[in-house]
PQR file with spaces between the fields and no chain letter, atoms N, CA, C, O and H, PARSE charges and radii, in Angstrom:
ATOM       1  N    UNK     1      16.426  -36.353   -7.254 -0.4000 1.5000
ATOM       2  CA   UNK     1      17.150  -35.685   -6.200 -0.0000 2.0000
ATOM       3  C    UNK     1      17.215  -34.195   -6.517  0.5500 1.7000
ATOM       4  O    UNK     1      17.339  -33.949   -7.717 -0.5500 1.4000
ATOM       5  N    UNK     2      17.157  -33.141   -5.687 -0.4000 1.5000
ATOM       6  CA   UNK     2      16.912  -32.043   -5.685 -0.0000 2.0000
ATOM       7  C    UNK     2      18.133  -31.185   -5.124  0.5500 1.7000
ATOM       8  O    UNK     2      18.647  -31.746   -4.157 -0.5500 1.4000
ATOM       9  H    UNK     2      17.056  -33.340   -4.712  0.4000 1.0000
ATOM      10  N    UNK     3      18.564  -30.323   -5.370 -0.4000 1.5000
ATOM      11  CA   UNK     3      19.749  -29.862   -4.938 -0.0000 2.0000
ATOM      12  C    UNK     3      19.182  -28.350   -4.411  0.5500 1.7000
ATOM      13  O    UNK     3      18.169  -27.866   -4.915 -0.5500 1.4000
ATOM      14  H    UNK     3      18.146  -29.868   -6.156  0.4000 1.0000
ATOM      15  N    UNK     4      19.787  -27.799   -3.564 -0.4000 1.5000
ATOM      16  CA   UNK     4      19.445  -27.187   -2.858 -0.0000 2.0000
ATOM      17  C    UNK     4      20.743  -25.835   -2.614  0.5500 1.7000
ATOM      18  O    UNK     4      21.587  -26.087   -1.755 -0.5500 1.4000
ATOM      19  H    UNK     4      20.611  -28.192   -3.155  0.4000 1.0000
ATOM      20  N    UNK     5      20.843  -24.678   -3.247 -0.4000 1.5000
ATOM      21  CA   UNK     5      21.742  -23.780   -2.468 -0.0000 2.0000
ATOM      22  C    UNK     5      21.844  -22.759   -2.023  0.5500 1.7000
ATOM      23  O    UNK     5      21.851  -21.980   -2.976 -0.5500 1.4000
ATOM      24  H    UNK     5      20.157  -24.473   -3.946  0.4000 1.0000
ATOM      25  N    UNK     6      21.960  -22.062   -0.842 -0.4000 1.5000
ATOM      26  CA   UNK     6      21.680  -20.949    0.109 -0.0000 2.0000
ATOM      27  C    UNK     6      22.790  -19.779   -0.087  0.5500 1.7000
ATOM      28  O    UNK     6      23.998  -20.011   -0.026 -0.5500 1.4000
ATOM      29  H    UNK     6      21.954  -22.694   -0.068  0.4000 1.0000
ATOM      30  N    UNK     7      22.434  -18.954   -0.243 -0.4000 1.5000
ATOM      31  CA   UNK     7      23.213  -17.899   -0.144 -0.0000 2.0000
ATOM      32  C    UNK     7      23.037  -16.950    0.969  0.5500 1.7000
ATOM      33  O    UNK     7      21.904  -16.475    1.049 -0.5500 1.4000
ATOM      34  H    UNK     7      21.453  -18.766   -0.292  0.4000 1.0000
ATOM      35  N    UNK     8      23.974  -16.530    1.923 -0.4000 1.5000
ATOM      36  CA   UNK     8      23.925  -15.945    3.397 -0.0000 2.0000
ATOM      37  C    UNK     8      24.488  -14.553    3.015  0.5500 1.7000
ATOM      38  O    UNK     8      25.609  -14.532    2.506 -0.5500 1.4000
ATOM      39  H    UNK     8      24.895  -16.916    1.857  0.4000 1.0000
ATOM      40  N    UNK     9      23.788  -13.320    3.220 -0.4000 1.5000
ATOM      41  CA   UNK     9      24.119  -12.138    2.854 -0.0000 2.0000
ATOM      42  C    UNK     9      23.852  -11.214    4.074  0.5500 1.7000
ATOM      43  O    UNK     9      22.700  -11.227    4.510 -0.5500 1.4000
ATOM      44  H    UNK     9      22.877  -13.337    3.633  0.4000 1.0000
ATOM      45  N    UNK    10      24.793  -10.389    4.701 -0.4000 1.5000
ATOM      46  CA   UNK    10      24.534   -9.337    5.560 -0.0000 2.0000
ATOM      47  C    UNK    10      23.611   -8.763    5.023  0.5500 1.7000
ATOM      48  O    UNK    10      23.496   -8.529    3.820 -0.5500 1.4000
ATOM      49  H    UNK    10      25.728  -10.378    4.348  0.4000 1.0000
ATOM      50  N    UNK    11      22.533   -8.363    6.293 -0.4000 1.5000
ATOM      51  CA   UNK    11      21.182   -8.028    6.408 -0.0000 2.0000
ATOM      52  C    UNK    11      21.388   -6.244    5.946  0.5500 1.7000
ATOM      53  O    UNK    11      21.920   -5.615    6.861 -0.5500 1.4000
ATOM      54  H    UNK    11      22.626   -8.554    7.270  0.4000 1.0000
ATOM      55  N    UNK    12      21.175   -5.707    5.162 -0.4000 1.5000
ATOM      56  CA   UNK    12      21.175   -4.146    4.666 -0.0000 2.0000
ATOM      57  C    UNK    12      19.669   -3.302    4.842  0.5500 1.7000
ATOM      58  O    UNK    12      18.704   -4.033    5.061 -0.5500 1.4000
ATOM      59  H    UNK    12      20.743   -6.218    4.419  0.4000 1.0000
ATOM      60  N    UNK    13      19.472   -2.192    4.781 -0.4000 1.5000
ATOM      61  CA   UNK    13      17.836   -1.389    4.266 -0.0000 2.0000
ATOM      62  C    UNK    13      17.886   -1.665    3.055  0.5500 1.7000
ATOM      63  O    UNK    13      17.066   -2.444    2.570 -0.5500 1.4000
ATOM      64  H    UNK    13      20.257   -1.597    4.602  0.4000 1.0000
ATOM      65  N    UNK    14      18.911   -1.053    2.269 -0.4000 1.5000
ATOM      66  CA   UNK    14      18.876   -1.135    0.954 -0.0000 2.0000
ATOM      67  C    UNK    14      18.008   -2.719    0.523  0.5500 1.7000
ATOM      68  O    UNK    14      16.878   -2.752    0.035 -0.5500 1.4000
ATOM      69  H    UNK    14      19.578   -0.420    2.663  0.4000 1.0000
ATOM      70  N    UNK    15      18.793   -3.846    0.821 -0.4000 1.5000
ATOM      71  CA   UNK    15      18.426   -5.098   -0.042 -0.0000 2.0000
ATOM      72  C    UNK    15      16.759   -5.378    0.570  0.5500 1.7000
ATOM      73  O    UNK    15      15.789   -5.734   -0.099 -0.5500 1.4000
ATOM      74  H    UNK    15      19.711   -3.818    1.218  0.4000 1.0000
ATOM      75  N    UNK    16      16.803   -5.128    1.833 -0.4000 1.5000
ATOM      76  CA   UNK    16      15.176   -5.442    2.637 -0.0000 2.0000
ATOM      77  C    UNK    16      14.212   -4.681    1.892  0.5500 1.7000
ATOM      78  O    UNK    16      13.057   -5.069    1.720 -0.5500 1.4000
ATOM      79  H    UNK    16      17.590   -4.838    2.377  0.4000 1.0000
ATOM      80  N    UNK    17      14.889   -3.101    1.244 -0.4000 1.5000
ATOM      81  CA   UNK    17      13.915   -2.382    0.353 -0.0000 2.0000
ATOM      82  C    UNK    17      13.577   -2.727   -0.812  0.5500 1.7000
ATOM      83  O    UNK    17      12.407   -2.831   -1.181 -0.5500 1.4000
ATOM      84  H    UNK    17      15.827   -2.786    1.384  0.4000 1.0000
ATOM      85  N    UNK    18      14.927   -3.015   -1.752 -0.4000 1.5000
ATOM      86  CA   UNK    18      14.606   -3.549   -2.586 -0.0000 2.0000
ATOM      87  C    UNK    18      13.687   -4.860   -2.634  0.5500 1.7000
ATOM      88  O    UNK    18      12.648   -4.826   -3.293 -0.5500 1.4000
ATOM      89  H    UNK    18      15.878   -2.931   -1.453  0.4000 1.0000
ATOM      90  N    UNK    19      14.142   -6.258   -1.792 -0.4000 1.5000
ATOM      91  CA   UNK    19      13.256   -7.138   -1.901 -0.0000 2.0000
ATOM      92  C    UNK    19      11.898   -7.013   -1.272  0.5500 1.7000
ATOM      93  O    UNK    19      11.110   -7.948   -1.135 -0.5500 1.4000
ATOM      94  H    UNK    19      14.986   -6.286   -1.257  0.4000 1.0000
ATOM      95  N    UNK    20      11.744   -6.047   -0.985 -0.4000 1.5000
ATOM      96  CA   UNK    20      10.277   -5.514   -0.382 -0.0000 2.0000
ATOM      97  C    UNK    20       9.536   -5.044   -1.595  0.5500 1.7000
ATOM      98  O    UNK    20       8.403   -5.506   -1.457 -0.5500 1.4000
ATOM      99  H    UNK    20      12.384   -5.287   -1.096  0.4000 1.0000
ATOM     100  N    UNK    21       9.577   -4.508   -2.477 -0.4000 1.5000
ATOM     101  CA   UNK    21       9.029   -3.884   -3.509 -0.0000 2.0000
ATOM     102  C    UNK    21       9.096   -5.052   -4.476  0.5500 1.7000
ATOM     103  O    UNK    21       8.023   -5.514   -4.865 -0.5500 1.4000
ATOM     104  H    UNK    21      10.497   -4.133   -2.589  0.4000 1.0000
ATOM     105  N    UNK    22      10.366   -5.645   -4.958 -0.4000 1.5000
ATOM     106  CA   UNK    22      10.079   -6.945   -5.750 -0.0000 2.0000
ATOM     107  C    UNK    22       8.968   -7.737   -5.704  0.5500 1.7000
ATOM     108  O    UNK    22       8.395   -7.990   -6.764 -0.5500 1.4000
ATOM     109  H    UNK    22      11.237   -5.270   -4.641  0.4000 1.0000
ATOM     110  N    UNK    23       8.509   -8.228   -4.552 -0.4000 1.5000
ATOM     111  CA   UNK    23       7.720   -8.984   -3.821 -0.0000 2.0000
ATOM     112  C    UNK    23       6.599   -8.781   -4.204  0.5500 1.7000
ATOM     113  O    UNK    23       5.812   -9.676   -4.510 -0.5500 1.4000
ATOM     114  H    UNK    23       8.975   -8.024   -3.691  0.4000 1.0000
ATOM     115  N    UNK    24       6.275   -7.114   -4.258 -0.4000 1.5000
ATOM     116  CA   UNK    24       4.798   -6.422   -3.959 -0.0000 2.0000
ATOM     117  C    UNK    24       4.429   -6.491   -5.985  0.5500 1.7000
ATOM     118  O    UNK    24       3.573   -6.991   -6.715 -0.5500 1.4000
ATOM     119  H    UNK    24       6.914   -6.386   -4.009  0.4000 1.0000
ATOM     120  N    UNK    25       5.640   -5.681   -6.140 -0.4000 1.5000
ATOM     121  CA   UNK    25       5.484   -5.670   -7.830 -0.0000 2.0000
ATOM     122  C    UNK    25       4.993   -7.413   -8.375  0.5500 1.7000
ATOM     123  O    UNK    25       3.881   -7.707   -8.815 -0.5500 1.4000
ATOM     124  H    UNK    25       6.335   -5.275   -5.547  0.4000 1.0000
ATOM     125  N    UNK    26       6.119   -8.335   -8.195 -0.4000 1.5000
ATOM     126  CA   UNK    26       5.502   -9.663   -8.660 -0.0000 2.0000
ATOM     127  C    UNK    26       3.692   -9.784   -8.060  0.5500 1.7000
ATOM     128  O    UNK    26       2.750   -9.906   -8.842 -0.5500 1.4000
ATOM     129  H    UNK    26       7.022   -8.096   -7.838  0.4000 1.0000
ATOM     130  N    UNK    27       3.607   -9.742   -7.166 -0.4000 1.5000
ATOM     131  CA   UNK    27       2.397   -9.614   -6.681 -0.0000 2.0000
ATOM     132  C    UNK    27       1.029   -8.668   -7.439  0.5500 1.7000
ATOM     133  O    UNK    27      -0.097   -9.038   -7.770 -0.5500 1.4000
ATOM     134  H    UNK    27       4.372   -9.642   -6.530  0.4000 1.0000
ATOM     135  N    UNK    28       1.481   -7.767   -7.497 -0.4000 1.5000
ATOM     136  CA   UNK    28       0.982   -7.181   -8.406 -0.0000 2.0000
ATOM     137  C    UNK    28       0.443   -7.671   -9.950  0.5500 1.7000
ATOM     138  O    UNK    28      -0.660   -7.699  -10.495 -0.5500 1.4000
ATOM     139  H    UNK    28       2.395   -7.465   -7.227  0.4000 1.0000
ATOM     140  N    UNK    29       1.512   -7.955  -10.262 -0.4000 1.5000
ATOM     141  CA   UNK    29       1.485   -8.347  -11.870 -0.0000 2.0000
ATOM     142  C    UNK    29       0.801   -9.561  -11.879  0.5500 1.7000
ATOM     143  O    UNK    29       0.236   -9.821  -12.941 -0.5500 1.4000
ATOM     144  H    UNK    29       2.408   -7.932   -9.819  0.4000 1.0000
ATOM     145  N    UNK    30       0.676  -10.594  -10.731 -0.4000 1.5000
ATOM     146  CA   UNK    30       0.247  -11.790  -10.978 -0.0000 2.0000
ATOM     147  C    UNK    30      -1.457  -11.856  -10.598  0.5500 1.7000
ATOM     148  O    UNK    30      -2.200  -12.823  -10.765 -0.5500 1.4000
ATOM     149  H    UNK    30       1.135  -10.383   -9.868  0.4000 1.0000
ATOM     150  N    UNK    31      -1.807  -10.505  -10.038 -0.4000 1.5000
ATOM     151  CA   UNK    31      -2.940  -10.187   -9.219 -0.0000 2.0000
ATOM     152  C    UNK    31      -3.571   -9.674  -10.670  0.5500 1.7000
ATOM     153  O    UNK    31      -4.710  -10.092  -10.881 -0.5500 1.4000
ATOM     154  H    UNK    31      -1.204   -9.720   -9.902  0.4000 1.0000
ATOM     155  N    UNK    32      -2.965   -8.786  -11.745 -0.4000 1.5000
ATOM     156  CA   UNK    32      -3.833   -8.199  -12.617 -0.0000 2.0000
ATOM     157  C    UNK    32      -3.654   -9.452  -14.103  0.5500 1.7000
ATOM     158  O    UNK    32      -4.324   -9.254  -15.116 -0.5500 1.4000
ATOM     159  H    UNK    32      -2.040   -8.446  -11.573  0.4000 1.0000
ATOM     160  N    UNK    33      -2.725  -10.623  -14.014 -0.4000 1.5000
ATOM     161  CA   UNK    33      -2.863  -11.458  -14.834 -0.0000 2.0000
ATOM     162  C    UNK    33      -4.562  -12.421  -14.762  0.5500 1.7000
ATOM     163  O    UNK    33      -5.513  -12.589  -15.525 -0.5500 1.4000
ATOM     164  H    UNK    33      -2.180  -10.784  -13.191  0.4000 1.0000
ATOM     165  N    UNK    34      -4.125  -12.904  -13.201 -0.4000 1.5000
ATOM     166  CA   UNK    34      -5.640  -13.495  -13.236 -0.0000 2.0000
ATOM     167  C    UNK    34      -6.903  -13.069  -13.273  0.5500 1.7000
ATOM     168  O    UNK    34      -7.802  -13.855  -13.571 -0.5500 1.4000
ATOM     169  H    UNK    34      -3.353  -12.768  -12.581  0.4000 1.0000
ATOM     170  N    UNK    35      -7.220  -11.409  -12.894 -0.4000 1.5000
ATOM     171  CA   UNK    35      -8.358  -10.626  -12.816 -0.0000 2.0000
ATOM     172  C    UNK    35      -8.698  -10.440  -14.456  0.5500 1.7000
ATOM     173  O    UNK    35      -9.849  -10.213  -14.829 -0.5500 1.4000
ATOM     174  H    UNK    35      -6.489  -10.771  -12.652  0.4000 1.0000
ATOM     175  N    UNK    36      -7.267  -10.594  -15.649 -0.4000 1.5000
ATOM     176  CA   UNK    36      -7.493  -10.451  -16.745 -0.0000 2.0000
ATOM     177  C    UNK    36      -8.594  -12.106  -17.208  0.5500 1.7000
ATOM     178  O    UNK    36      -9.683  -12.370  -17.719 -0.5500 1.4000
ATOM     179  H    UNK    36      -6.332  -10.778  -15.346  0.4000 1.0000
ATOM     180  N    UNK    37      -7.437  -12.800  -16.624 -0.4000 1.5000
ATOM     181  CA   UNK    37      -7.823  -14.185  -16.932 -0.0000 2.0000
ATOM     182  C    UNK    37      -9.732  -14.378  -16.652  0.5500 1.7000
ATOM     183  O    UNK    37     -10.336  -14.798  -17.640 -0.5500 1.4000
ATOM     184  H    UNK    37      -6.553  -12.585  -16.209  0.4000 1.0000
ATOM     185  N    UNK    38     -10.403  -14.145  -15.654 -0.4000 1.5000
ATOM     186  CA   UNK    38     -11.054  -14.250  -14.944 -0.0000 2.0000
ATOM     187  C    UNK    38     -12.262  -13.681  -15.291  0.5500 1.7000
ATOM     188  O    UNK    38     -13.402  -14.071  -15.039 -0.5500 1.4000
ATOM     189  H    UNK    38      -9.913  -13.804  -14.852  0.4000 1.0000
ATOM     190  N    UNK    39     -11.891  -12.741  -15.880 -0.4000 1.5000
ATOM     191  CA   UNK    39     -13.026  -11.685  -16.444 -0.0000 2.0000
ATOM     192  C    UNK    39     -13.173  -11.528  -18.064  0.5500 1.7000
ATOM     193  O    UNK    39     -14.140  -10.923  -18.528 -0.5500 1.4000
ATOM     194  H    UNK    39     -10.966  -12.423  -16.085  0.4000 1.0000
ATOM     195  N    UNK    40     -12.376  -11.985  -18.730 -0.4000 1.5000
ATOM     196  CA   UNK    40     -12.174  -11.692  -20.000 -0.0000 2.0000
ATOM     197  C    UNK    40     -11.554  -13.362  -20.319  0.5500 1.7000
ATOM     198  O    UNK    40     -11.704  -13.455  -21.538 -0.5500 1.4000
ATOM     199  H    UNK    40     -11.591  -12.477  -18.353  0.4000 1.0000
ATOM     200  N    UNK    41     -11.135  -14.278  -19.981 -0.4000 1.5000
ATOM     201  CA   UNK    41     -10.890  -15.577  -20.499 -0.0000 2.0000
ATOM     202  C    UNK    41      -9.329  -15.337  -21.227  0.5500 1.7000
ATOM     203  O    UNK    41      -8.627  -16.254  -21.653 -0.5500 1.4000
ATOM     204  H    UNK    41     -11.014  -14.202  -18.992  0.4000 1.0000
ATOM     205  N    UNK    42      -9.076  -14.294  -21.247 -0.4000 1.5000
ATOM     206  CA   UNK    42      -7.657  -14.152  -21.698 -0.0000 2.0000
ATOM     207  C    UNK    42      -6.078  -14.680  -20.701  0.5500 1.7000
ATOM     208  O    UNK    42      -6.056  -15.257  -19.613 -0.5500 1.4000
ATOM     209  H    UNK    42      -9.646  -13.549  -20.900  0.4000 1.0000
ATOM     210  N    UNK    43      -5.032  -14.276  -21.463 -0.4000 1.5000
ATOM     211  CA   UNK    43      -3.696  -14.723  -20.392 -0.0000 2.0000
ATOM     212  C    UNK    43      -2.756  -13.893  -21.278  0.5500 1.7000
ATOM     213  O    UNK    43      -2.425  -13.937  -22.463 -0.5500 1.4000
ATOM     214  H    UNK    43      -5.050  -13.808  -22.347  0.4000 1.0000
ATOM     215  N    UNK    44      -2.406  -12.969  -20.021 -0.4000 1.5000
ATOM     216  CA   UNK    44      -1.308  -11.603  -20.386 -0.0000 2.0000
ATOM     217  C    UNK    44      -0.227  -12.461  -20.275  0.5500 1.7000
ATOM     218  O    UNK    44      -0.202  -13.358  -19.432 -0.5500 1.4000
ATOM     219  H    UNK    44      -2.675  -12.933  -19.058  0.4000 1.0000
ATOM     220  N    UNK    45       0.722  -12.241  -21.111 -0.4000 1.5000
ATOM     221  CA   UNK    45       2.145  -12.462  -20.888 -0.0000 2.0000
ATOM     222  C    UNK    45       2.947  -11.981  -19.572  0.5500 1.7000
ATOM     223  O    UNK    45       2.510  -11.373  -18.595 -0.5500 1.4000
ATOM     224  H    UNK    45       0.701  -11.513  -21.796  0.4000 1.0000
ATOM     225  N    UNK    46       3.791  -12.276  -19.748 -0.4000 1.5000
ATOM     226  CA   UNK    46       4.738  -11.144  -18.477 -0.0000 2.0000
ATOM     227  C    UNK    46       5.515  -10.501  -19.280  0.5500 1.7000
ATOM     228  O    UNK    46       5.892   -9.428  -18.809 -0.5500 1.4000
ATOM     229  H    UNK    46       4.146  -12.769  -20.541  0.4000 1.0000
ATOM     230  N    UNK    47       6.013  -10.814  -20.609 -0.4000 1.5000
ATOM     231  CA   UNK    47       6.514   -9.506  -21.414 -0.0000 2.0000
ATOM     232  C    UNK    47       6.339   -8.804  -21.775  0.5500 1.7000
ATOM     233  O    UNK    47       7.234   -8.134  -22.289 -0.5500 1.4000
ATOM     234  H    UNK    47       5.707  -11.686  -20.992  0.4000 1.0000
């Protein structure tokens, strides 16, 4: 069984900005992990 919990937060720029860039950055980092992986047989940490 899986539990499930939502958190409801007034809509801000600030938080839409911030989670806009979070998004792109994770994206990022996971885009130059596998190009490492891929080309070189290696696996970057995330630390």
């Amino acid at each position: 069984m899986q539990l499930v919990r939502q958190i409801q937060m007034n809509r801000s720029r600030l938080l839409d900005e911030i989670s806009f860039r979070s998004k792109n950055l994770f994206n990022v980092a996971t885009y130059k992990i596998r190009q490492r992986f891929f080309e070189e047989g290696k696996w970057i940490r995330y630390n």
